[in-house]
DOTOR-534493 format. One line per 4 residues: for each residue y, x, z of N, C-alpha, C. Coordinates in steps of 0.05 Angstrom, whole numbers, plus 5000, padded with zeros to 4 digits. Each point is the difference from the previous one (the first is absolute). Layout:
Y:X:Z:Y:X:Z:Y:X:Z | ...
END
This chain:
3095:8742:8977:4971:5000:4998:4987:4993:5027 | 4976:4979:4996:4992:4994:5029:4978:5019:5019 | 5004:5015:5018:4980:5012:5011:4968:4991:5016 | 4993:5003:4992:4968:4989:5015:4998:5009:5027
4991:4983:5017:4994:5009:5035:4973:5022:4996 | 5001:5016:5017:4970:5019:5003:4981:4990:4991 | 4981:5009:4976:4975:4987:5003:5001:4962:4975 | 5029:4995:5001:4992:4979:4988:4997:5006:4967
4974:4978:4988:5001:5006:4968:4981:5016:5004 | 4979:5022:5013:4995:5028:5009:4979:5001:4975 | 4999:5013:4979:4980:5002:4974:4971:5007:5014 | 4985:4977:4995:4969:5002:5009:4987:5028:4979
4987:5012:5005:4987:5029:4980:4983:4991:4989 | 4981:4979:5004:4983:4989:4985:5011:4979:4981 | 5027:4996:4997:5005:4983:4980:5027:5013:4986 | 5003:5004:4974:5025:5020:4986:5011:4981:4988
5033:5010:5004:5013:4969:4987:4989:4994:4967 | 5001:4973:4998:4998:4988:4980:4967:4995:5004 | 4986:5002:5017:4975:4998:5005:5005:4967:5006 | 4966:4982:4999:5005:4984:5017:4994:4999:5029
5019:4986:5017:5002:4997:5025:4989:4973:5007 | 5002:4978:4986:4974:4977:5011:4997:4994:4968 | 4967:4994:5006:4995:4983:4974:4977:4972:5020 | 5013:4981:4984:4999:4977:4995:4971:4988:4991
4979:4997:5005:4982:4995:4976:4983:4970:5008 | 5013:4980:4980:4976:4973:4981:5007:4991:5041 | 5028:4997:5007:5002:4983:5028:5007:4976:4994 | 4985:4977:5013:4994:4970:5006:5018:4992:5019
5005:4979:5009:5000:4989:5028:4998:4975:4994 | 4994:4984:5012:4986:4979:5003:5007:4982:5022 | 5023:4972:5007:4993:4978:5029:4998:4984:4997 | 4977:4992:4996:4978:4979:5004:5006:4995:4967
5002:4972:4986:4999:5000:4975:5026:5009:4978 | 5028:5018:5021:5022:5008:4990:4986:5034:4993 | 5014:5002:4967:4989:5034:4997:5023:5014:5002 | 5002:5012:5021:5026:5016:4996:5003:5021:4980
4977:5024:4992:5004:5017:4993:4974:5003:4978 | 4993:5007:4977:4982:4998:4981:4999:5025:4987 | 4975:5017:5010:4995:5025:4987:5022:5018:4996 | 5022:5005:5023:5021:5010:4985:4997:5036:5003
4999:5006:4982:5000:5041:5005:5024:5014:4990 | 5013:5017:5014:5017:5019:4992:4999:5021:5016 | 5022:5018:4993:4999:5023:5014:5027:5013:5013 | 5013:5007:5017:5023:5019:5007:5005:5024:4997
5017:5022:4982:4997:5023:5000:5023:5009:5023 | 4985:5023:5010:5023:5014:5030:5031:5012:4982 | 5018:4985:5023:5026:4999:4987:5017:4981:4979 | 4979:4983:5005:5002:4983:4972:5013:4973:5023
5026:4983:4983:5007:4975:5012:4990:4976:4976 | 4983:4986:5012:4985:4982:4986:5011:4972:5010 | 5008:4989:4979:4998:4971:5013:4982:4983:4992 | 4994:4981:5010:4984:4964:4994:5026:4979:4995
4994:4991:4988:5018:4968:4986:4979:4978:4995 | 5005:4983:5005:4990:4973:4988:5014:4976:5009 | 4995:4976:4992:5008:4979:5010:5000:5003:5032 | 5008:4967:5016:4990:5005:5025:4970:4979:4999
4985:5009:5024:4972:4995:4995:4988:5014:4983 | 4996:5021:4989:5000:5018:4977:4972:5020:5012 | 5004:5005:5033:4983:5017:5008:5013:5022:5012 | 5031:5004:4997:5012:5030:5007:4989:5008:5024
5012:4976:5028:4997:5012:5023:4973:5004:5005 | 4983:4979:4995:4962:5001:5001:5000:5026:4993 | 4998:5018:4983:5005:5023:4990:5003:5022:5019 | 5025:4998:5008:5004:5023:5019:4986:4996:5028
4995:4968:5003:4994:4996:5031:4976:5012:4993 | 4981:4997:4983:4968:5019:4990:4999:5035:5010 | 5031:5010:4999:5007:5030:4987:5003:5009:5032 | 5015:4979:5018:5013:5009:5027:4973:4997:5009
4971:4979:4996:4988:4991:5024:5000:4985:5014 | 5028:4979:4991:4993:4972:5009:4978:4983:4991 | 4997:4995:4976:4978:4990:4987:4976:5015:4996 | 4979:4992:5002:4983:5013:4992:4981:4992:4969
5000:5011:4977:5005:4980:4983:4965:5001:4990 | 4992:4976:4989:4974:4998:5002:4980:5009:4980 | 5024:5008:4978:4987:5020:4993:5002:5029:4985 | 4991:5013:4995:5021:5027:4989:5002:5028:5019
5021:5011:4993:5003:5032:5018:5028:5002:4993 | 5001:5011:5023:5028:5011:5006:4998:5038:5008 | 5013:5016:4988:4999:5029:5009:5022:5014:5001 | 5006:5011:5022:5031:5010:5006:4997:5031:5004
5015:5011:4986:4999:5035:5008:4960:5005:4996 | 4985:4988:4984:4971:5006:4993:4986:4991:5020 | 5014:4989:5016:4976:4983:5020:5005:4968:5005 | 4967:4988:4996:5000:4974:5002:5013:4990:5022
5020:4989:4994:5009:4968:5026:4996:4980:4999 | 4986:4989:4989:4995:4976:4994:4991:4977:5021 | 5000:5007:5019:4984:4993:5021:5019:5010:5027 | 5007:5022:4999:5017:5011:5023:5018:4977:5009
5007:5001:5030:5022:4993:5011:5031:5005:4998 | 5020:4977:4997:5029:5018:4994:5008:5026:5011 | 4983:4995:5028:5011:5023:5011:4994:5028:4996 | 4976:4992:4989:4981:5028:4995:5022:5015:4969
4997:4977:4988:5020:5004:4978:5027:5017:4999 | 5014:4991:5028:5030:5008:4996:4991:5025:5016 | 4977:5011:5012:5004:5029:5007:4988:5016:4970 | 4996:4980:4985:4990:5025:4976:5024:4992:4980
5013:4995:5008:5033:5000:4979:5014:4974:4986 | 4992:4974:5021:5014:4983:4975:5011:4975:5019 | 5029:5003:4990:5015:4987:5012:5002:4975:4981 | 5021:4986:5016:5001:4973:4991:5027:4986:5007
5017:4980:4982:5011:4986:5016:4987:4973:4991 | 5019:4986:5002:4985:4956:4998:5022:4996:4997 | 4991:4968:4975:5017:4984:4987:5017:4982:5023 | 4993:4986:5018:5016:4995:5024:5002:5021:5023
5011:4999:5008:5026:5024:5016:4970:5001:5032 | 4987:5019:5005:4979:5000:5019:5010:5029:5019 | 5032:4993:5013:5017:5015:5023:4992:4984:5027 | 5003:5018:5011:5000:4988:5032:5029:4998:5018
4994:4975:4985:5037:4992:5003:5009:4998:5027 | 4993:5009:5018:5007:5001:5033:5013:5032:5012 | 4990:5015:4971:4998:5030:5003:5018:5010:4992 | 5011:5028:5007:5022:5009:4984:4995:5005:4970
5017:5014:4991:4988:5011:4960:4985:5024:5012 | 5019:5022:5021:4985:5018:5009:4968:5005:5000 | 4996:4976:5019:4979:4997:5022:4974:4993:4972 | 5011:4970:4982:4987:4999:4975:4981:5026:4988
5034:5021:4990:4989:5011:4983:4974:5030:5007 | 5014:4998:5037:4978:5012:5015:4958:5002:4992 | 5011:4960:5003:4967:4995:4999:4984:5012:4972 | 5014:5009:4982:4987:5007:4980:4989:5024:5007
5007:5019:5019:4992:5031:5000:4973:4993:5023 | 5001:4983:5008:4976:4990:5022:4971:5017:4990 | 4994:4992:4979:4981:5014:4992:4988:5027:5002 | 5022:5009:5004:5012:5037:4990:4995:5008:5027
5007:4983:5024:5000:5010:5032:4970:5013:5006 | 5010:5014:5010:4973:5026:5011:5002:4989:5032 | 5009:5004:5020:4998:4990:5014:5002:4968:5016 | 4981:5003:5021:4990:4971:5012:5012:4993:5024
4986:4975:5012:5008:4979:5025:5003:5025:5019 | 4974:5022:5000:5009:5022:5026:5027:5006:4991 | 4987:5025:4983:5033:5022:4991:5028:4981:5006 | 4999:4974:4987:5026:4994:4994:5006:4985:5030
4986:4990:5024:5003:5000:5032:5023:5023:5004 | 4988:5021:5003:5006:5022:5008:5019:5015:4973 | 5026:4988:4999:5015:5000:4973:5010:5021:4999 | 5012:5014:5023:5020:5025:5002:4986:5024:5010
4972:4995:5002:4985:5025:5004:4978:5007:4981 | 4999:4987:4977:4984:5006:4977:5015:4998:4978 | 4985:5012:4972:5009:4996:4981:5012:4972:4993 | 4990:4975:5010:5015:4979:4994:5024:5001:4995
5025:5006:5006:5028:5000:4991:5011:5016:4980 | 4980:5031:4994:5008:5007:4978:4987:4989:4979 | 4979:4983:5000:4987:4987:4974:5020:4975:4998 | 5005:4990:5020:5021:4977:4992:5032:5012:4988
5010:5024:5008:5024:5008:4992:4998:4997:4967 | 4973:5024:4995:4999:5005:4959:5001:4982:4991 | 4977:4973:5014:5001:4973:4991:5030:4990:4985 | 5019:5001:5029:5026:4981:4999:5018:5015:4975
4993:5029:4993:5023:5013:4986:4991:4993:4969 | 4970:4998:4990:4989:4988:4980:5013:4974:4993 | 5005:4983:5021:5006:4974:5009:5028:5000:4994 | 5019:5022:5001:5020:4996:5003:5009:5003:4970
4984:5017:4991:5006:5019:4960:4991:4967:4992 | 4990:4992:4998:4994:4976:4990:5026:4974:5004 | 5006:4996:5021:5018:4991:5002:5022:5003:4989 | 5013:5022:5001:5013:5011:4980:5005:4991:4969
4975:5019:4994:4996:4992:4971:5003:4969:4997 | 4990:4979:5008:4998:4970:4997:5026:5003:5006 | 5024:5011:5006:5026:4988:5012:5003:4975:5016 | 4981:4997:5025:5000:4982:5029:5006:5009:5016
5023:5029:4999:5004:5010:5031:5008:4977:5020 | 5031:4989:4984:5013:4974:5015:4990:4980:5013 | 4968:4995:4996:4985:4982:5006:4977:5008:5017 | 4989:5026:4995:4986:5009:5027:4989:4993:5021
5022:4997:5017:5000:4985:5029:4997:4972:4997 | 4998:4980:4975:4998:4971:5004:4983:4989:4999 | 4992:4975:5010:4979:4991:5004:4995:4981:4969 | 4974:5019:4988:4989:4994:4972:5019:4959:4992
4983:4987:5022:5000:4972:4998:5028:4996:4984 | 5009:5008:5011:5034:4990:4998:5009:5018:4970 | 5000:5013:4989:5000:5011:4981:5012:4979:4973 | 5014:5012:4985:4995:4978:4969:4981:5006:4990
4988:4982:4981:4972:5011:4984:4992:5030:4981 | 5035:4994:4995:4993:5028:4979:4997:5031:5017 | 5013:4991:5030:4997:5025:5015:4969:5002:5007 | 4990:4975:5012:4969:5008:5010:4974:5002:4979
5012:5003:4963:4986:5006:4984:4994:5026:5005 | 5029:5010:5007:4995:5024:5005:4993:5015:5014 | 4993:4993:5028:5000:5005:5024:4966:4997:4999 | 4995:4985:4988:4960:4995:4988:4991:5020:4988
5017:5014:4973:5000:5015:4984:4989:5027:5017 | 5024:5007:5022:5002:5014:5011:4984:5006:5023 | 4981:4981:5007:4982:5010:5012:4970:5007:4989 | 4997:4991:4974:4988:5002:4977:4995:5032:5002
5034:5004:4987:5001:5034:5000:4980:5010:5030 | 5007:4993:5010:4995:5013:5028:4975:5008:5007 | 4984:4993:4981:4969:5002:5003:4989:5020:4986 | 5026:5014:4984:4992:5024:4981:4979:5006:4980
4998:4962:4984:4986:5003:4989:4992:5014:4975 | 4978:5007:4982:5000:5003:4973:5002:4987:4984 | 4988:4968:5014:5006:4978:4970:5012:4975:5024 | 5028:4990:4987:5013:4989:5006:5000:4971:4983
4991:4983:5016:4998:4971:4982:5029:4982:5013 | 5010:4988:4987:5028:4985:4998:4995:4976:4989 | 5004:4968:5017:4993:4983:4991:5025:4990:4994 | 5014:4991:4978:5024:4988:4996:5026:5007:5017
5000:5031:5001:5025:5018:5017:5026:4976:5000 | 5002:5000:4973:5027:4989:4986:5001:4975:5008 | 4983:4976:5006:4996:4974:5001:5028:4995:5018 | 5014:4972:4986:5024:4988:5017:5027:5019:5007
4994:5023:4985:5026:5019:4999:5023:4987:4983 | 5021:5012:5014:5022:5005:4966:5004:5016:4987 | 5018:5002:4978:4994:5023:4990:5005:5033:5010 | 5019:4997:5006:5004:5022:5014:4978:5009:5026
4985:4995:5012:4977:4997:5018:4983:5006:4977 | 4993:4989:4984:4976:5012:4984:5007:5024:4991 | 5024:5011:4993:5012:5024:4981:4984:5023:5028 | 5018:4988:5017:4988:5025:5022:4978:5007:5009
4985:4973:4995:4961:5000:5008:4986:5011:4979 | 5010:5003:4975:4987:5014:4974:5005:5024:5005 | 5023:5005:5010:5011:5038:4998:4980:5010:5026 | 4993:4982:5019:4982:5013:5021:4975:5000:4994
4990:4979:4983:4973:5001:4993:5002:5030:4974 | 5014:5009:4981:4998:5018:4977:5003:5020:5023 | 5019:5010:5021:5005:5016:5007:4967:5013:5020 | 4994:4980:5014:4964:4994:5015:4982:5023:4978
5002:4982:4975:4987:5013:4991:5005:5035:4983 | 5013:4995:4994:5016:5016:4983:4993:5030:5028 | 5025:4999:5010:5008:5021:5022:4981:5006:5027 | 4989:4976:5002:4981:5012:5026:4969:4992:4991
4991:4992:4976:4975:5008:4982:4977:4978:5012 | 5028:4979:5005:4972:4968:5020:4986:4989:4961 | 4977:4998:5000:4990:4980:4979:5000:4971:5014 | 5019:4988:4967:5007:4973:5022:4984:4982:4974
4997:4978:5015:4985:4963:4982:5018:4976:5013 | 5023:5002:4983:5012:4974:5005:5002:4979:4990 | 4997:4979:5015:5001:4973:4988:5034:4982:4995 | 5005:4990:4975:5026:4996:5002:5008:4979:4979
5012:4986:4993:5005:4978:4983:5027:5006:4990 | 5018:5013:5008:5028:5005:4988:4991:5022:4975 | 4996:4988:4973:4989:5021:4984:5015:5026:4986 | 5031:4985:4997:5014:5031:4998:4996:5022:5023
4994:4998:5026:5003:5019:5013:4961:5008:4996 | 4988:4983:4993:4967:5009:5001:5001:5022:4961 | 5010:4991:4986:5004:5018:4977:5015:5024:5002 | 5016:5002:5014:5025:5013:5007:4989:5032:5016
4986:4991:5022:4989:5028:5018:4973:5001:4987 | 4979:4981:5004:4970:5000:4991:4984:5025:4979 | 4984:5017:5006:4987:5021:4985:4985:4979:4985 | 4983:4987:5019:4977:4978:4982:5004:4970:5016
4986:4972:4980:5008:4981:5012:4974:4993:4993 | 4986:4979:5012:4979:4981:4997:5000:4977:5004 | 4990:4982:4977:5010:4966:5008:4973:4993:5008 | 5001:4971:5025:4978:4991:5009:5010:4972:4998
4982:4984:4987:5008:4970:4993:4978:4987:5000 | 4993:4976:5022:4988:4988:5010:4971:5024:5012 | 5006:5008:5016:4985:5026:5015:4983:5019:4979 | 5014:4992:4971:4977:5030:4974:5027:5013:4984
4990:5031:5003:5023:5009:4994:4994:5001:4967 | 5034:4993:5001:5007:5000:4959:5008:5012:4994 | 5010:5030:5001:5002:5024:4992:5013:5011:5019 | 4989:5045:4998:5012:5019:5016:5015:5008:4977
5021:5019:5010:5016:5019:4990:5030:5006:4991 | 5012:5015:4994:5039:5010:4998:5006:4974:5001 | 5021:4995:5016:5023:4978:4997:5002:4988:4971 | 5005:5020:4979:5010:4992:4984:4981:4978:4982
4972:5015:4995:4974:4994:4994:4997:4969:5017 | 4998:4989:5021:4994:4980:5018:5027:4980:4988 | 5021:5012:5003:5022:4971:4994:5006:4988:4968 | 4984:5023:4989:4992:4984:4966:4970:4992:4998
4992:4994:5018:4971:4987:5000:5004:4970:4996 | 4982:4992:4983:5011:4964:4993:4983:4984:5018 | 4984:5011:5009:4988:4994:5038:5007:4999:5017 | 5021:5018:5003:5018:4996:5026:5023:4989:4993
5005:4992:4975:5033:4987:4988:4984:4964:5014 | 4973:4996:4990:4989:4973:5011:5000:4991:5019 | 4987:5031:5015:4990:4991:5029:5023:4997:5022 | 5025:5026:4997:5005:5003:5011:5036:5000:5000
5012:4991:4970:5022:4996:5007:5003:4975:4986 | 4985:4985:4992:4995:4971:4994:5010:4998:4969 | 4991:5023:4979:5005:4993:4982:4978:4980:4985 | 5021:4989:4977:4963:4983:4980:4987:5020:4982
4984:4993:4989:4991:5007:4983:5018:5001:4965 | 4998:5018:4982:5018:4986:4973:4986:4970:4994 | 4973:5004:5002:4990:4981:4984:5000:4970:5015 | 5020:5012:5023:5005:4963:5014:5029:4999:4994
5021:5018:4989:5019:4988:4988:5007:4983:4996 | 4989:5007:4974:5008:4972:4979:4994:4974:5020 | 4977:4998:5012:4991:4975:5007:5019:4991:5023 | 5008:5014:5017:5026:4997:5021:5020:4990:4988
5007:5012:4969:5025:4999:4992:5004:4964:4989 | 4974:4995:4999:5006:4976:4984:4997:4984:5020 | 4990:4992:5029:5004:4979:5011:5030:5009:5021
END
């Protein structure tokens, strides 16, 4: 069973599981005459692992980039833990709980994994440019010790001890998925967004990135929104799934409910229609 670092997952009092933790509402985005995103509303309940599916170009990442604060979307609301972000800065964001990773790999490949998964607790630092001058005569070193041991349970759990000391760059891909992942964790968020974890894995690499994303949630109580296209593993862990096809979403809800939808058999795993059968069959 996986243990959670101090504090990570930490149950907000104003929100009780199964509550929702962001809702979504009638969000746009708009560049220049491309629509990324069209009235789309839903909601997240706390504890709940939700995914998005669609084609690509579909809107997934527009989506979450709206949710982190990259985008600001032009129109609609965004509300996390009952307060509007819609507008807020990422950063403002990741001190009120919400981590992130990205569909291409965004490590600072000059850095160790260590040093990486460091920068995620940045946030969390209480002390400054003075305190931390003057390193061995202020609290600075014991706030960096708890830091590193948080830093270290994490590591752990992701199984990167062996890798630790290396410099991210150099890494294989499937290591610095994780090594992203892992600084993700590191921010101790409550809602954890995952853009294509699995992307360019094998199988065995995805087996182990599913058991860390179920275990995230499951054991240390992260509400996660991941984006993913390998659909046995998105049916497989997923509480709820939502399809977004050409930036308007075509149905929420159970796995099971979404992959017998004859909307998403169209949109999204390229079935025909019956009634183009016949007509296929004969030329």
């Amino acid at each position: 069973m996986a243990t959670s670092p101090a504090g990570a997952g930490a149950v907000d009092g104003a929100i009780a599981p199964g509550a929702p933790i962001l809702d979504v509402g009638m969000v746009s985005l708009q560049f220049g005459g491309v629509r990324a995103l069209s009235e789309v509303s839903f909601d997240v309940k706390k504890g709940e692992l939700f995914s998005i599916i669609g084609p690509n170009g579909a809107g997934k990442t527009s989506m979450v980039n709206c949710i982190s604060g990259r985008y600001a979307p032009n129109e609609g609301r965004i509300t996390f833990k009952g307060r509007d972000v819609t507008k807020l800065k990422p950063n403002v964001r990741a001190d009120l709980g919400l981590g992130r990773t990205f569909q291409n790999l965004a490590l600072f490949g000059h850095m160790t994994v260590l040093d990486n998964i460091m920068v995620g607790r940045h946030h969390l630092l209480k002390n400054n440019f003075v305190t931390g001058s003057i390193y061995w005569f202020t609290g600075a070193r014991t706030e960096e010790l708890a830091h590193r041991r948080e830093v270290e349970e994490i590591i752990d759990f992701l199984e990167i001890q062996h890798v630790r000391k290396s410099v991210a760059g150099t890494l294989p891909y499937g290591l610095r998925k994780r090594v992203e992942l892992a600084r993700a964790i590191a921010l101790k968020p409550d809602l954890l967004l995952l853009d294509e974890p699995m992307a360019g894995m094998n199988l065995e690499e995805k087996e182990d990135m599913a058991r860390y994303v179920v275990d995230l949630n499951e054991e240390w109580g992260m509400t996660v929104i991941m984006i993913e296209h390998d659909m046995g593993v998105v049916m497989d862990i997923s509480h709820r799934v939502m399809v977004l096809d050409f930036g308007k979403k075509l149905i929420s809800g159970s796995p099971e409910a979404v992959l017998a939808d004859e909307r998403v058999k169209r949109a999204y795993l390229g079935e025909a229609d019956e009634d183009d059968a016949p007509a296929e069959a004969a030329q």
